[in-house]
NUTORNU-656556 format. One line per field, with one value per residue (C-alpha): x, y negated, z; chain; residue in three letters. Coordinates in Angstrom, 2 decimals, padded with zeros to 5 digits. Last residue first. Layout:
BEGIN
east = c(X	...)
north = c(Y	...)
up = c(Z	...)
chaine = c(A	...)
residu = c(ALA	...)
//
This chain:
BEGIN
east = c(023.11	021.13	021.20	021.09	022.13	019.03	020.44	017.30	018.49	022.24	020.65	018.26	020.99	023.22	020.46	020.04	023.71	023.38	020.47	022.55	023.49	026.57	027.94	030.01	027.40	026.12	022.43	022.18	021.27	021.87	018.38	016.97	017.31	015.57	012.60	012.55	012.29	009.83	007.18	007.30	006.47	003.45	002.11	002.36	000.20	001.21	001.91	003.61	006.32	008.33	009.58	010.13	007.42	004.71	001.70	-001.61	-001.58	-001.95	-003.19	-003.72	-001.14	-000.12	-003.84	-003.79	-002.38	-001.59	-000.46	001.07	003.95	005.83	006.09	006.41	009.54	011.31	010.74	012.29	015.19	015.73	015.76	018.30	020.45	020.60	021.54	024.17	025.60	025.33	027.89	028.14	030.32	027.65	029.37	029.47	026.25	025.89	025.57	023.34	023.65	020.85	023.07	025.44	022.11	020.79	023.51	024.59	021.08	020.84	024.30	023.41	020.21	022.42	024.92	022.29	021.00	024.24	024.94	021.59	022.18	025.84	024.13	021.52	023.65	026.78	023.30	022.10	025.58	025.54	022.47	023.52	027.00	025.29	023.42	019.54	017.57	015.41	017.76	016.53	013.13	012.74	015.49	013.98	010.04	011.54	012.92	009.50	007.86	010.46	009.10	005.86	006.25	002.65	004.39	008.07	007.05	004.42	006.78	008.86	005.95	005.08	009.41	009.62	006.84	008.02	011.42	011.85	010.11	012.34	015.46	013.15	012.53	016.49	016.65	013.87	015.76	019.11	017.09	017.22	016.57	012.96	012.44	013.82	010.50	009.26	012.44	013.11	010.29	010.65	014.38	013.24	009.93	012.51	014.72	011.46	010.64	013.80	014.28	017.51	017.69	018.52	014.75	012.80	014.95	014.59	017.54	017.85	020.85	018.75	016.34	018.61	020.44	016.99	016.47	020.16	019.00	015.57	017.72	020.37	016.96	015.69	018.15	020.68	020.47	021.80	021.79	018.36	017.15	018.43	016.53	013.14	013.10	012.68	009.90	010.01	006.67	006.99	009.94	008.72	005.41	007.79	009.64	006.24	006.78	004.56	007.62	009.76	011.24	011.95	008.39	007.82	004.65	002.15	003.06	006.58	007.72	005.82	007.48	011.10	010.30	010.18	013.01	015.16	014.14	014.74	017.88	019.31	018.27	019.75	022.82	022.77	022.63	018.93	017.92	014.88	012.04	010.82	007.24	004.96	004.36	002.69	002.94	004.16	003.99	000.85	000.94	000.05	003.29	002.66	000.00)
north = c(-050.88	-051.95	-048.44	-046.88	-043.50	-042.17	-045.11	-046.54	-049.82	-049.69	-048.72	-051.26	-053.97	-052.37	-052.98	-056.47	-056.89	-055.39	-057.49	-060.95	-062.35	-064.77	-064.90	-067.81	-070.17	-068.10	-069.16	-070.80	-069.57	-070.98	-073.05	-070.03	-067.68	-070.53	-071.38	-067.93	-066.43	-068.93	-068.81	-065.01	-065.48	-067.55	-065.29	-066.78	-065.97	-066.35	-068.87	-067.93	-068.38	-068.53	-072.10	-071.25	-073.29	-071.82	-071.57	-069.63	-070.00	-066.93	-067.02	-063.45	-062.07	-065.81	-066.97	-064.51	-067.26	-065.56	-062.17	-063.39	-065.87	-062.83	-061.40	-065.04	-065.51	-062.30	-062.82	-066.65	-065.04	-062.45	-065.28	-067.35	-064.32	-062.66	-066.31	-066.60	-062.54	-063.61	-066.40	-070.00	-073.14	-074.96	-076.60	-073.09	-072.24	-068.69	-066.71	-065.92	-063.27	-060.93	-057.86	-060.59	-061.64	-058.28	-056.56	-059.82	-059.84	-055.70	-056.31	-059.43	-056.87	-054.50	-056.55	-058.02	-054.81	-054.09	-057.22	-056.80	-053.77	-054.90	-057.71	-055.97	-054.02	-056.70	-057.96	-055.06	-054.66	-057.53	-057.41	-053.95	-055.23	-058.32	-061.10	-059.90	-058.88	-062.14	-063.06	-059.45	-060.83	-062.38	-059.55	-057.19	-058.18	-058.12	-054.04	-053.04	-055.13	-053.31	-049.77	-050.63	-051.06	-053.35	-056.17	-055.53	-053.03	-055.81	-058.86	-056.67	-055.76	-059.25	-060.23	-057.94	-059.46	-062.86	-062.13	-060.04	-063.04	-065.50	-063.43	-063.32	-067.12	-067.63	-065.36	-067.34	-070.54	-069.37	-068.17	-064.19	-062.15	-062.80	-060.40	-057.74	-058.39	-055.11	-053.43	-055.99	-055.54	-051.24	-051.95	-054.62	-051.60	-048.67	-050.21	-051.39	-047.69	-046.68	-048.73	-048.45	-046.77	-047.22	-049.60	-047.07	-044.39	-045.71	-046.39	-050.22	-050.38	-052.56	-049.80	-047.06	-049.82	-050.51	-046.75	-046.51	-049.12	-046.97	-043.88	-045.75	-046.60	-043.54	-042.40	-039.50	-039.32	-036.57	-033.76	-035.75	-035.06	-031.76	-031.09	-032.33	-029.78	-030.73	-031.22	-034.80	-035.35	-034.29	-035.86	-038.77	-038.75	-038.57	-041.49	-043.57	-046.41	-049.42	-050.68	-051.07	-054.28	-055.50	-055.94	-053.90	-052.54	-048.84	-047.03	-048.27	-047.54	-044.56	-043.17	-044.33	-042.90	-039.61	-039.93	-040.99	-038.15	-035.48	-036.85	-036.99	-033.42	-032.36	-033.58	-032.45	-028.88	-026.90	-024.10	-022.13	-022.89	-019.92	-019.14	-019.70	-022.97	-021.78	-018.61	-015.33	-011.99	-009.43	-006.87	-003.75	-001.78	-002.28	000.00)
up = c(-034.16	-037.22	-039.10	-042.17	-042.19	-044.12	-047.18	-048.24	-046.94	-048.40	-051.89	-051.83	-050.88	-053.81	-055.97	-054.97	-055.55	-058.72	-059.89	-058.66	-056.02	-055.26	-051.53	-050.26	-049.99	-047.17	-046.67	-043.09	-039.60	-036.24	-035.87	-037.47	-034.27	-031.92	-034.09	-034.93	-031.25	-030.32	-033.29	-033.36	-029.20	-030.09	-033.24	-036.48	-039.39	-042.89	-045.36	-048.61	-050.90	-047.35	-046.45	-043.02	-040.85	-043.26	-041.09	-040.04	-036.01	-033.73	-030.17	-029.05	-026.41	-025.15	-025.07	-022.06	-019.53	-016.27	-017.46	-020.56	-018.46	-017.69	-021.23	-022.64	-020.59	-021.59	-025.81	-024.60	-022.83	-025.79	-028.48	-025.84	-025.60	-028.53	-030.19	-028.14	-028.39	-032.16	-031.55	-031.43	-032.95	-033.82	-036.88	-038.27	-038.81	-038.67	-042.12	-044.69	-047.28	-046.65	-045.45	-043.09	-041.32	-041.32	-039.68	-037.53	-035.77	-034.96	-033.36	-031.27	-030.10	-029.38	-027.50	-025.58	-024.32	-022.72	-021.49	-019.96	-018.21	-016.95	-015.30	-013.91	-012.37	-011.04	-009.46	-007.64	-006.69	-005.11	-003.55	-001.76	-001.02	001.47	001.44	002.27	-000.96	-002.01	-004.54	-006.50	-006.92	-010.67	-012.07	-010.16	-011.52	-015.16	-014.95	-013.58	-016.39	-018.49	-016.88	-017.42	-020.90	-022.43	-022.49	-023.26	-026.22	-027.13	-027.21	-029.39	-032.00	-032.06	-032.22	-035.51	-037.67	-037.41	-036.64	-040.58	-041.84	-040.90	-042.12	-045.31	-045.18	-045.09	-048.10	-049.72	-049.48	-050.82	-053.71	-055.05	-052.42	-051.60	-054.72	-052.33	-049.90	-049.12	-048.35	-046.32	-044.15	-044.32	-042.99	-040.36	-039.29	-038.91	-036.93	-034.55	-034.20	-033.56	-030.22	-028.52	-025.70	-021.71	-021.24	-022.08	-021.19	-017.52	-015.90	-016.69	-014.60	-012.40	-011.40	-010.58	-007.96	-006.46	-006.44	-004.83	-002.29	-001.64	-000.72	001.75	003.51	003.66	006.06	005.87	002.33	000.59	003.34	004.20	000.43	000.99	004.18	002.80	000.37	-003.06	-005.22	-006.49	-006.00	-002.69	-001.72	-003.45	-000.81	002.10	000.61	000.97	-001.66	-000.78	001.52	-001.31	-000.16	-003.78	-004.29	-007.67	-009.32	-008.60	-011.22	-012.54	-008.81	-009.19	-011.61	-010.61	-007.44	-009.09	-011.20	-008.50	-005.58	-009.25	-010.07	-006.37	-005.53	-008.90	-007.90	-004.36	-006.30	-005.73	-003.74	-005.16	-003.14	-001.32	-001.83	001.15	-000.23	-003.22	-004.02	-002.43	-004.22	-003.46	-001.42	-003.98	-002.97	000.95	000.00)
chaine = c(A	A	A	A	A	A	A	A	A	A	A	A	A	A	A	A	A	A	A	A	A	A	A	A	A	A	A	A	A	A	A	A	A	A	A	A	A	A	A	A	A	A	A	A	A	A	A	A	A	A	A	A	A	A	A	A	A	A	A	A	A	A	A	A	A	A	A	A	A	A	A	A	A	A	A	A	A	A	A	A	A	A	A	A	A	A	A	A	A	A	A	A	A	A	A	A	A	A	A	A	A	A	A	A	A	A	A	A	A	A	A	A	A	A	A	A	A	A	A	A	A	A	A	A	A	A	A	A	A	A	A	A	A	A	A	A	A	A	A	A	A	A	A	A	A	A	A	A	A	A	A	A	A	A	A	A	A	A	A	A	A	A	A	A	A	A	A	A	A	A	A	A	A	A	A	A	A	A	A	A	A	A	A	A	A	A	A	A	A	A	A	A	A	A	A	A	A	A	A	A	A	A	A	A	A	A	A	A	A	A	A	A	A	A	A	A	A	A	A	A	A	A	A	A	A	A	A	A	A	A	A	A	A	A	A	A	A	A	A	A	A	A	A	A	A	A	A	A	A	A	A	A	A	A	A	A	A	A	A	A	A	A	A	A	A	A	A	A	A	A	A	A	A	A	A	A	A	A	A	A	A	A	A	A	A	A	A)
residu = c(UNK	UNK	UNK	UNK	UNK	UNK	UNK	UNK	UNK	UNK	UNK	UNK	UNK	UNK	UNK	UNK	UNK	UNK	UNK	UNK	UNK	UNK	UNK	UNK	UNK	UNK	UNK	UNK	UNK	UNK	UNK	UNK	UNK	UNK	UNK	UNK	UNK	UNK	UNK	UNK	UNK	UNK	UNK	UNK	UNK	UNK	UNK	UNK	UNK	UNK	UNK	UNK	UNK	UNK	UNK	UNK	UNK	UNK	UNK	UNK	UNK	UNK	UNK	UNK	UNK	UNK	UNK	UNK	UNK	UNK	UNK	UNK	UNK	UNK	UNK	UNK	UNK	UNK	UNK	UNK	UNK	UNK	UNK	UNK	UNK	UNK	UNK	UNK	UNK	UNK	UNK	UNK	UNK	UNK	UNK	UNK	UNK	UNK	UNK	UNK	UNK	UNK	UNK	UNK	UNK	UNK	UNK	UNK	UNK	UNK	UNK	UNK	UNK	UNK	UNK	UNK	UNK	UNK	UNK	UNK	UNK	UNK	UNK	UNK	UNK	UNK	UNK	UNK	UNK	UNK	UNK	UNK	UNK	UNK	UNK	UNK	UNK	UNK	UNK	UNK	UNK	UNK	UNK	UNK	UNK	UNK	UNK	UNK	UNK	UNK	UNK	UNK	UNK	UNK	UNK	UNK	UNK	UNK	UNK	UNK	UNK	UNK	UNK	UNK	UNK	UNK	UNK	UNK	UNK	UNK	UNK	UNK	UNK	UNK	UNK	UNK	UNK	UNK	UNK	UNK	UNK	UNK	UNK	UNK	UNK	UNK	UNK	UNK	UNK	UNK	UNK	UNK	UNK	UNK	UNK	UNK	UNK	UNK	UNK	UNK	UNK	UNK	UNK	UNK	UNK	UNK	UNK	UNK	UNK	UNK	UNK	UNK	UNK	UNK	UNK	UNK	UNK	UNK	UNK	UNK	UNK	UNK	UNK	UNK	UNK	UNK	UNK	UNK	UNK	UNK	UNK	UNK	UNK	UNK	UNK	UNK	UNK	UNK	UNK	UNK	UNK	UNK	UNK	UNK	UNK	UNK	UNK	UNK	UNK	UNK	UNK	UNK	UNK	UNK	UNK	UNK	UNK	UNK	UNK	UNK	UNK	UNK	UNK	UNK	UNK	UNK	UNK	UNK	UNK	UNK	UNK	UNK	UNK	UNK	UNK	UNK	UNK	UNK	UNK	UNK	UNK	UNK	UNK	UNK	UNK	UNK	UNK)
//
């Protein structure tokens, strides 16, 4: 009989031991879910550690093997959230790769003037920073990522804040590079150029166009008009008018400022060709 006794389940089975590395991954990615869940306030206090231990699944005595006291936990969540730790915020965004080499692919022609180049470069922001302003707006993970950058001066002096900060630091650098490298690809690929009285840099313009994409995000909450306001216009000199969303209109009035056909570069068919070629290459890439 003792044959037919069933195996245990649940709680009564024995949880397979895991490495203080796992133990650490799992606590993280748990609270990381519900930080995202439920909002930030850099205290924490609306995340019960007992409930990421469960969530988590691990046994209470290796999370206290790891962390002695939940505090020391909740400042390596706070570090795991200002290194952007969340693949949403870690990656790059293929999606939005995809959509500048389908933009240009549609709008060749636009090759052929110095004016219309400079409208394409416009055009490619115009449709890219509305599908940007909704990855940051509707991510709760970047929201996540937003609140700790807002909050973080509120942490206490001390080695916790400042590593918080050297974090978020490093994670926007980061993010700023990419985005500085998606700029230059296209900029360079359309034949225009940076203005070089201005004396500035892609990582510049990455940063002010990013700042302003960042600004709307947390403004949108309290003033909707943000998410739907459009405005039919040509600022650009595109052969045709089209409609503007608010945060399109901010990150190409900034990003154009810099930008100016490159007198430097003659097109022709075969260049256009060889810009068709380079775009329906499947290794093209902006990063």
């Amino acid at each position: 009989m003792g044959s037919d006794t069933p195996a245990p389940t649940g709680a009564a089975r024995r949880r397979r031991r895991l490495s203080d590395e796992q133990t650490e991954q799992r606590m993280l990615s748990a609270a990381l879910d519900m930080v995202n869940s439920a909002g930030l306030t850099v205290s924490l206090d609306h995340i019960s550690f007992e409930d990421v231990i469960r969530d988590a699944g691990v046994s209470r005595s290796a999370v206290y093997r790891r962390w002695p006291y939940k505090d020391l936990f909740f400042s390596d969540l706070l570090k795991a959230l200002a290194r952007g730790a969340s693949p949403a915020i870690g990656g790059g965004n293929a999606d939005a790769v995809e959509n500048v080499r389908q933009i240009m692919l549609d709008h060749l022609d636009w090759l052929r003037t110095p004016d219309t180049r400079r409208a394409l470069a416009a055009e490619v922001l115009r449709q890219g920073a509305r599908s940007e302003f909704e990855t940051f707006h509707r991510s709760a993970e970047w929201r996540t990522y937003f609140a700790l950058q807002a909050t973080f001066l509120s942490l206490p002096a001390g080695d916790l804040r400042t590593e918080v900060e050297q974090a978020l630091a490093a994670s926007d650098a980061a993010l700023n590079t990419r985005v500085a490298a998606a700029y230059q690809r296209v900029t360079e690929l359309i034949g225009l150029r940076l203005r070089p009285e201005l004396d500035t840099s892609f990582h510049d313009i990455a940063t002010l166009a990013t700042a302003i994409i960042r600004g709307l995000v947390v403004m949108a909450p309290a003033n909707p008009d943000i998410t739907t306001r459009h405005v039919h216009a040509n600022p650009f000199a595109a052969p045709d008018a089209a409609d503007w969303s608010q945060p399109a209109l901010g990150m190409a009035a900034v990003v154009m400022t810099f930008v100016e056909p490159d007198p430097a570069v003659t097109w022709d068919d075969d260049r256009i060709a060889a810009v068709r070629a380079t775009l329906e290459s499947p290794t093209w890439t902006m990063t």
